[in-house]
N, C-alpha and C positions, 0 to 999 in steps of 0.2 A: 300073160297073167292078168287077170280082172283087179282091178285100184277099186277097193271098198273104202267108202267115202263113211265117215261120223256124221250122223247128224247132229247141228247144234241143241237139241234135245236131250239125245242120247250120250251127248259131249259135259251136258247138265248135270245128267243124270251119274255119272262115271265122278267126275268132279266133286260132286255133294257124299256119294259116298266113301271116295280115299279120303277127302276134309273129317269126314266122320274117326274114320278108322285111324290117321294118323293124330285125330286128338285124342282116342281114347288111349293111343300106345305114349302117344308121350306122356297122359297123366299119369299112367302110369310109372312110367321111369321117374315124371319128377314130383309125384306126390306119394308114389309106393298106396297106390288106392285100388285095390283089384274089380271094383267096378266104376270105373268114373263113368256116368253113362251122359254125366249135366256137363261136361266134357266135348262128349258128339251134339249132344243137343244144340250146345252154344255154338259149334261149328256151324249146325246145317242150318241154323237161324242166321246166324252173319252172312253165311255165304249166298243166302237166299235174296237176303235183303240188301244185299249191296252190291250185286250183280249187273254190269251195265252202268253201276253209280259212279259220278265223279269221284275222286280218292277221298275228297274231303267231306261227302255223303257218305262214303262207306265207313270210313272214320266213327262218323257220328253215329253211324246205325249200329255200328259195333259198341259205339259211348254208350246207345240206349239201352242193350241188352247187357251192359257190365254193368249199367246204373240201378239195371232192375233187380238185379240179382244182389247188390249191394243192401240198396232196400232193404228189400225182402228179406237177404238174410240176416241184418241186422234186426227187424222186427221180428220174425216168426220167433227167434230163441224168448224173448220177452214175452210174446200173448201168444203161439200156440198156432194150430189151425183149424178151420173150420169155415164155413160160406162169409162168414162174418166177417172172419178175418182177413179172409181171401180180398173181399169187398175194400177194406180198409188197406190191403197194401196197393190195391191197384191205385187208388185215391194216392196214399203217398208215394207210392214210385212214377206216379203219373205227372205230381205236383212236385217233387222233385227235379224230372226233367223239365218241365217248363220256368222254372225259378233258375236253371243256368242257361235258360232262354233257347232252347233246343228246338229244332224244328217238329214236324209231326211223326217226321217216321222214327225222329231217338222218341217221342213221348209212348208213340206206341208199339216201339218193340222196348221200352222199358215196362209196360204193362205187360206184353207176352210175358218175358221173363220171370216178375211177380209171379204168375201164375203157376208157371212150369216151377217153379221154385218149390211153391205153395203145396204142390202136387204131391211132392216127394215127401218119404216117411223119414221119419227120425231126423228130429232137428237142436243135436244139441251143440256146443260150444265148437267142437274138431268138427262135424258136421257142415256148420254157417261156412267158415273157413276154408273149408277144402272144396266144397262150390264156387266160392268166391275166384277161388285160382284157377278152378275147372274155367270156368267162365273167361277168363283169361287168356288160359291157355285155348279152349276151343274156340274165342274170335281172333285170335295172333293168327293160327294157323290158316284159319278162313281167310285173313287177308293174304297172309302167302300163299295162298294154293291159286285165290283169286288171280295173283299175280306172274306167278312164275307157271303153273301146268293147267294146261287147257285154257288158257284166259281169251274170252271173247276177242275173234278177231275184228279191230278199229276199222278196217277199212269196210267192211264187209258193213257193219253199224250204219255207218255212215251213209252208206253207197244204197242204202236200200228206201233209207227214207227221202236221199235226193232223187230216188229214181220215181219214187211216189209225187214229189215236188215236180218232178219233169213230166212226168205223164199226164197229171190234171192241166198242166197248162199247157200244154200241148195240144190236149184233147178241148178245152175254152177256146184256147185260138181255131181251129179249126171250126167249130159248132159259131165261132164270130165271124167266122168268111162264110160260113153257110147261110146264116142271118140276113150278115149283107149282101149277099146277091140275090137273094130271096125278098128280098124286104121282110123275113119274117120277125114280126116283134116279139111274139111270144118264145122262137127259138132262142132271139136275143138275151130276155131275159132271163131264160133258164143259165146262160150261159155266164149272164153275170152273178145269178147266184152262184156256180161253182166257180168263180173267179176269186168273188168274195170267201169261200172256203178255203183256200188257198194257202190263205194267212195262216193259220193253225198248221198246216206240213213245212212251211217254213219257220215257223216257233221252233216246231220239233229241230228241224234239220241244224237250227241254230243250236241248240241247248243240246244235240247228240256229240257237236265235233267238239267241245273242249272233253266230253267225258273219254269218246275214242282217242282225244290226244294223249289221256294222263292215261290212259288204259297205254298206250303204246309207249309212254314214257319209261312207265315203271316194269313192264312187262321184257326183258332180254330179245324173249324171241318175239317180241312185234315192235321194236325201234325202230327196223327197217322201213316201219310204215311212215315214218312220221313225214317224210318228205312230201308222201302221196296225200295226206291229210291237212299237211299245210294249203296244197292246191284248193282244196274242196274247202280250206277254209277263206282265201282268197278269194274264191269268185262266188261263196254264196252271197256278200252284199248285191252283186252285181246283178243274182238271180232275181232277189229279194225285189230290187228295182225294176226289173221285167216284169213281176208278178203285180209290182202294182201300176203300173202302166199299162200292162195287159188287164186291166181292171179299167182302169181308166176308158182305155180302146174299146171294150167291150159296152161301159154306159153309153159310149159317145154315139156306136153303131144301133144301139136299143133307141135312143134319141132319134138317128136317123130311120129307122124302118119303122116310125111311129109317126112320118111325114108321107105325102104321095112321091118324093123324089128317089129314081131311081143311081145307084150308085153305078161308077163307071167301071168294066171291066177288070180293069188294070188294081181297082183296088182292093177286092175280094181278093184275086191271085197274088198281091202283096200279102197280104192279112196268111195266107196260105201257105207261104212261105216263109213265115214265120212260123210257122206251127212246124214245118219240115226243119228248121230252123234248130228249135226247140229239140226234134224227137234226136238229132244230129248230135245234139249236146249230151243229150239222153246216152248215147254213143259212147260219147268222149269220156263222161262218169266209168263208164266199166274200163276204158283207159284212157286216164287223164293226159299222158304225155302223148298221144295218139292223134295226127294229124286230120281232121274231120272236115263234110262240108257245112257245117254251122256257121263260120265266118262268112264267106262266099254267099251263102243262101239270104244272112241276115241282110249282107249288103244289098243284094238283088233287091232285095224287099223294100230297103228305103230308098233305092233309085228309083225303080218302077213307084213306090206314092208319090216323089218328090216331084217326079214327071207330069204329075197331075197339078199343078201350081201353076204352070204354065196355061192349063183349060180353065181359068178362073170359076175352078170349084163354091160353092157353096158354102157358107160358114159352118154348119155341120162336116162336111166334108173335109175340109178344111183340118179340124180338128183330131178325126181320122187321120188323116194326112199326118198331120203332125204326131198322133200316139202311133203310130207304125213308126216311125222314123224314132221314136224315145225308145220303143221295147227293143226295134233294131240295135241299137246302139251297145243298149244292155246287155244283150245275147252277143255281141262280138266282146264286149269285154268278158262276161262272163267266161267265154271260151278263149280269149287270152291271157287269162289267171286260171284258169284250169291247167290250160298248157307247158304255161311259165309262168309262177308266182312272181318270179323277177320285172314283167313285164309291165313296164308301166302306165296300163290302159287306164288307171282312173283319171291319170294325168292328162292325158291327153285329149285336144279340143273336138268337140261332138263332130264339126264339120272337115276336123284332120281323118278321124275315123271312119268317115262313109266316103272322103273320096279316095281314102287306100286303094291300090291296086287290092283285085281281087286275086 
């Protein structure tokens, strides 16, 4: 028998419409209103906006679209509608949400709501009112459905944008052993331009795993995650610190292939095994507790520079030398908080760590 796979698309798409559907049926039962249609609206507006959000963005973003409709329908029974007026609730549902100091997405999904509000005919006293709870009722349930059926899988979030993280620098490292044994300066410094970019997938990767952890918190069927996202949240410092080292590594070697001296063997196939290093971890992300050569490789890496101390290398050199052995370091802790969050490699001294047994 063929396993037909959902996509998270079509997982969206499934999702937005029962949030629909089951807020138009509870308006029904608890307001006895035979069309609440501002009801599903307020659903698929919540559920839209607050998807992937931390709890306490989704929160807000649902604050924004109850604030607008608040608004809204407190003014429209007063002055009516028309372009005019339309213009003036955006102004004070707008200015409402920033006066309780709201971020941008309550300011402007309380402006949607004005609008949709504004939209609709007939706006008298039982009218305001029974929006008002539509509105309610359709973002309650968007955060439950958010929550409890189909809710984005945490680990899956996570795991994609570290693998985006893994792969750029993987792919730097590499394009920086190429450099170096090339003398090429120009490849060099393409490479620390994408090194430099770097920074921003690790922003992301930071700012993904608290919202996959509260997604797996509240969510029944993804608690079980949490254990695997503590990991990813352990060793992303450690990442973090490779990525800027491996920046570092990368100026030092653009420095050197912008001189006539040629670098020694041994230290491009360091640089290189770092990158194998890297794609190793790359590995380990699709299974954290999964025993990988990433340790092993990193070591290889700072023995073979460290071996070069001995040929009284170059002050450029030198330097290299030394950022191979810092990114090394990184990538074995990274990969021993992947493994074992228990494990306490931040603790332990840089020179304990490279002469481990491999």
């Amino acid at each position: 028998m063929q396993t037909v796979l959902i996509s998270p698309h079509r997982t969206r798409i499934l999702q937005t419409a029962i949030a629909a559907v089951a807020a138009w049926y509870l308006a029904i039962l608890l307001l006895d209103d035979p069309r609440p249609a501002f009801a599903s609206i307020a659903a698929v507006i919540s559920l839209a906006a607050a998807h992937g959000q931390r709890r306490r963005q989704a929160f807000e973003l649902v604050g924004g679209v109850m604030l607008g409709i608040a608004v809204a329908a407190a003014l429209l029974f007063l002055i009516g509608t028309g372009p005019l007026q339309t213009g003036l609730l955006i102004v004070l549902a707008m200015s409402a949400a920033l006066a309780l100091r709201g971020g941008d997405v309550l300011v402007n999904e309380a402006a949607v709501s004005a609008i949709l509000l504004a939209a609709l005919p007939q706006h008298d006293s039982a009218f305001i009112i029974d929006r008002v709870f539509e509105g309610l009722i359709g973002g309650s349930v968007a955060l439950a459905i958010a929550s409890l059926l189909f809710s984005p899988d945490p680990v899956l979030m996570v795991n994609r944008v570290a693998q985006s993280v893994v792969g750029k620098l993987g792919h730097t490292l590499e394009e920086t052993a190429a450099a170096l044994e090339d003398g090429d300066a120009p490849r060099a410094e393409k490479a620390l331009h994408a090194a430099r970019a770097i920074d921003d997938e690790v922003e992301a990767l930071e700012d993904i795993i608290p919202a996959a952890s509260e997604t797996a918190r509240f969510s029944p069927v993804r608690r079980g995650d949490r254990a695997i996202l503590r990991r990813y949240e352990h060793s992303t410092p450690q990442v973090d610190l490779a990525v800027r080292n491996a920046r570092v590594l990368t100026r030092s070697v653009l420095r050197h292939a912008r001189t006539p001296e040629t670098a020694p063997e041994e230290l491009p196939a360091a640089v290189r095994e770092l990158a194998d290093a890297v794609w190793e971890l790359g590995a380990q992300y699709d299974e954290p507790e999964r025993n990988t050569s990433a340790r092993p490789l990193a070591l290889s890496a700072a023995r073979r520079a460290a071996s070069l101390y001995e040929q009284e290398p170059s002050p450029e050199l030198t330097q290299i030398v030394g950022q191979v052995r810092s990114v090394a370091v990184d990538l074995v802790r990274a990969s021993e908080q992947l493994g074992d969050p228990e494990t306490p490699a931040w603790d332990r001294p840089t020179e304990e760590l490279l002469t481990a047994p491999v």
